[in-house]
C-alpha positions as CSV (number, residue, x, y, z in Angstrom):
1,X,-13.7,20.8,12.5
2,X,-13.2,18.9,15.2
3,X,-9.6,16.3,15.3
4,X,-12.1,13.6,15.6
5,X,-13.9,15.0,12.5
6,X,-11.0,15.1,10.9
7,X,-9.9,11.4,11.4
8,X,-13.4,10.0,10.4
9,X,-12.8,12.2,7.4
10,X,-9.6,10.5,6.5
11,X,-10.6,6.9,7.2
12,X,-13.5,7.4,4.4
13,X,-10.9,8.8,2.0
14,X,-8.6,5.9,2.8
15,X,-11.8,3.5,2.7
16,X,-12.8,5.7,-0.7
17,X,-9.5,5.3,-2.1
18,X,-8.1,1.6,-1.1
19,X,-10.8,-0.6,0.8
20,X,-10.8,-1.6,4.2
21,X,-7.7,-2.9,4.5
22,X,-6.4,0.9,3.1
23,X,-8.1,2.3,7.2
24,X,-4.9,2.0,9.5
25,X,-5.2,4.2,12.9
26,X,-1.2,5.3,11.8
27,X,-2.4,6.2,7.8
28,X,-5.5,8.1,9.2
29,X,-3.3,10.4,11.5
30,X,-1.3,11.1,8.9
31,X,-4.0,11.7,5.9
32,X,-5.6,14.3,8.7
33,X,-2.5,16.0,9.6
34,X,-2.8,15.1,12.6
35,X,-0.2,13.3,15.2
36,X,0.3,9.8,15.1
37,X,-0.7,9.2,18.2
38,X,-4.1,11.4,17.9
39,X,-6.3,8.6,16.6
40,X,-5.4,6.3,19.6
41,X,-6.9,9.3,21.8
42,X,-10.3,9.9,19.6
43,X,-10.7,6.0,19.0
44,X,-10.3,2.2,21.1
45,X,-9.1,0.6,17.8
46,X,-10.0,0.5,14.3
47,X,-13.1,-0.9,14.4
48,X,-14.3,1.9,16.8
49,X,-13.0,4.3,13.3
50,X,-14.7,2.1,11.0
51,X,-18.1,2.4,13.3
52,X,-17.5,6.1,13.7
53,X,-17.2,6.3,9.7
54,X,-20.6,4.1,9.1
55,X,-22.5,6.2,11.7
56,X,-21.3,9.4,9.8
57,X,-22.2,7.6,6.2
58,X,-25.8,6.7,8.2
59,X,-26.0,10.1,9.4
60,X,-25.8,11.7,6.0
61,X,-28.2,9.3,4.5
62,X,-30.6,9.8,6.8
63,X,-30.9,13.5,6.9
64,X,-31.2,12.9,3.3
65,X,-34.2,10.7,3.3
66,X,-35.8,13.4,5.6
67,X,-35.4,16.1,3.2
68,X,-36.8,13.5,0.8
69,X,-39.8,12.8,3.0
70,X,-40.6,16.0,3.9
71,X,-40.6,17.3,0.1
72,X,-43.9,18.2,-1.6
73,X,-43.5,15.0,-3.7
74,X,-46.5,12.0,-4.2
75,X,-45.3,9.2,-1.6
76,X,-44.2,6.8,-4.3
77,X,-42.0,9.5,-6.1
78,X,-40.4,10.4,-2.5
79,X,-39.7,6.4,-2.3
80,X,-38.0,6.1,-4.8
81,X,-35.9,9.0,-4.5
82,X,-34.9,8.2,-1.3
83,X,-34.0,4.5,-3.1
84,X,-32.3,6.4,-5.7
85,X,-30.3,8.3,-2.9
86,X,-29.3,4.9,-1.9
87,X,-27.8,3.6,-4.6
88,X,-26.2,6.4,-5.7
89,X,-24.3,6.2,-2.3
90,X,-23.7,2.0,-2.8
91,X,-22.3,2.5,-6.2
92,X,-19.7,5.8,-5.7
93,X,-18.8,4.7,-2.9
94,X,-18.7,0.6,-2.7
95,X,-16.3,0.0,-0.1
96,X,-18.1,2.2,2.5
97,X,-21.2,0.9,1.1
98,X,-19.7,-3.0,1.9
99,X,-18.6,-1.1,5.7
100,X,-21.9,0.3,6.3
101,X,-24.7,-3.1,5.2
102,X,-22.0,-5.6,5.4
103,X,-20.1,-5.9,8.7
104,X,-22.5,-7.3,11.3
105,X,-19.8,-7.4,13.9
106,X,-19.4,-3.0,13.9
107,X,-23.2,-2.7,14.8
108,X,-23.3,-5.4,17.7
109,X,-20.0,-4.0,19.4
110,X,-21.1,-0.1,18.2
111,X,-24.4,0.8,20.2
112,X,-24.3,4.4,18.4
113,X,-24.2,2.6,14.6
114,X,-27.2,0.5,15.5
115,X,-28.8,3.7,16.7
116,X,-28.1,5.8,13.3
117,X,-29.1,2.5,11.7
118,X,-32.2,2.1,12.9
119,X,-32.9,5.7,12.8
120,X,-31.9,5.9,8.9
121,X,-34.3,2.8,8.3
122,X,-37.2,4.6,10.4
123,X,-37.5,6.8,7.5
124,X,-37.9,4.6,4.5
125,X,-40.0,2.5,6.9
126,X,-42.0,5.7,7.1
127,X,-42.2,6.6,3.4
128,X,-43.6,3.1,2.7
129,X,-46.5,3.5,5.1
130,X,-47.2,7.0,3.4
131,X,-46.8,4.9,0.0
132,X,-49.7,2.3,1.5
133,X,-51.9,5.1,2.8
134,X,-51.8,6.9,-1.1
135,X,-52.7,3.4,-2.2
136,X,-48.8,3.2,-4.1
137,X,-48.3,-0.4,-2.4
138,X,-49.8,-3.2,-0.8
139,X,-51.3,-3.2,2.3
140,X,-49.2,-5.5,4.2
141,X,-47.0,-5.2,7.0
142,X,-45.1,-2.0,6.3
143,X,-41.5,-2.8,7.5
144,X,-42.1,-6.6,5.9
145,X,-42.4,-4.2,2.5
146,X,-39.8,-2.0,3.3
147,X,-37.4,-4.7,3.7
148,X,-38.4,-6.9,0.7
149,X,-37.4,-3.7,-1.2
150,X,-34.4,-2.7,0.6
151,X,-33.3,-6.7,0.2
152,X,-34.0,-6.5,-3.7
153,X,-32.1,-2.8,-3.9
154,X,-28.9,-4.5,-2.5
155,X,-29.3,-7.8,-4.3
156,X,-29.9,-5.5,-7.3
157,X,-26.8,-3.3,-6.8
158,X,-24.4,-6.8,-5.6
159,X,-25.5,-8.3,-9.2
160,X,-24.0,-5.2,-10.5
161,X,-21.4,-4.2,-9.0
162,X,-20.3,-8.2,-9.8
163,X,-21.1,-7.4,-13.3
164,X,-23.6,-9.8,-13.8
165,X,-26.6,-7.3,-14.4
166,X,-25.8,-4.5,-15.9
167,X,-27.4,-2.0,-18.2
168,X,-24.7,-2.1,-20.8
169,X,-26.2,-6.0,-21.3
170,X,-29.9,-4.1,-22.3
171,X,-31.4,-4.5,-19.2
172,X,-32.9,-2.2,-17.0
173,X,-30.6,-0.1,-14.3
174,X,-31.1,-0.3,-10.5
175,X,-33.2,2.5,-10.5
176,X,-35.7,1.8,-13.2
177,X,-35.8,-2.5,-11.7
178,X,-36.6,-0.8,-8.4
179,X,-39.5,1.7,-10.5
180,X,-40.3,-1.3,-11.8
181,X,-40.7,-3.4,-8.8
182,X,-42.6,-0.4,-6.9
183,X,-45.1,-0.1,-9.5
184,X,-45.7,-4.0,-10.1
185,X,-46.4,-4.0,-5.8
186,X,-49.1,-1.2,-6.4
187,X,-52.3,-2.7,-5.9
């Protein structure tokens, strides 16, 4: 592993483990075992860490959707695993989730985490068009349908993560709201 890899690594523990404010350039250095001086050398600043850690969590999420949309599954199964991977990644891991769809300034100054962005929505952009082609949704503009889902995922997963929806109250979890939502689109 690379010292770079290493220092991405720590700044998601320290994100993991105490939030944003947890990521300092001299606290990642020293949760790598690295110098102090070695994330000044691998990074501008902490916000160039913070992009490098969102690319890396938009990275991993997209290879996952591939496997996802590759698998022998029916398209709308494939969907909503792929949803299912997405939540699972929002709710163990909230403040990286909050770093990764919730800091609008990383992407404009990061080039490469609007690149891994757009990549990782390509492929649930691409597992809705195979859900319109087995008839599983609407047919209507295909990224206007992946985003009205993607948009009620995160509203969904906010709402709980807030403690205002929650399955404990006898309602429905993310997963089986987004199943639902899926199957009430299917024309």
């Amino acid at each position: 592993m690379t010292t770079r890899d290493k220092l991405v690594e720590a700044a998601a523990k320290l994100l993991d483990a105490g939030g944003e404010q947890a990521v300092t350039l001299l606290g990642v250095g020293h949760t790598a075992g690295v110098s102090h001086n070695a994330p000044y050398k691998h990074f501008k600043n902490r916000d160039a860490l913070l992009a490098a850690v969102a690319t890396s969590d938009l990275d991993i999420l997209t290879t996952k959707f591939v496997e996802i949309r590759v698998s022998a599954s029916s398209p709308g199964d494939k969907l909503l695993a792929a949803i299912g991977a997405l939540i699972a990644f929002c709710l163990e891991r909230p403040s990286r989730y909050r770093l990764v769809f919730g800091a609008p300034t990383l992407v404009r100054e990061h080039p490469e985490l609007q690149v891994q962005s757009t990549a990782c929505l390509s492929e649930i952009v691409l597992m809705v068009d195979e859900c319109k082609s087995a008839n599983a949704l609407p047919d209507a503009p295909t990224r206007s349908l992946a985003s009205l889902l993607l948009a009620a995922m995160h509203g969904r997963v906010l709402l709980e993560a807030q403690g205002q929806l929650r399955p404990e109250k006898g309602l429905l979890s993310i997963e089986e709201n987004m199943a639902l939502m899926v199957s009430l689109l299917a024309p």
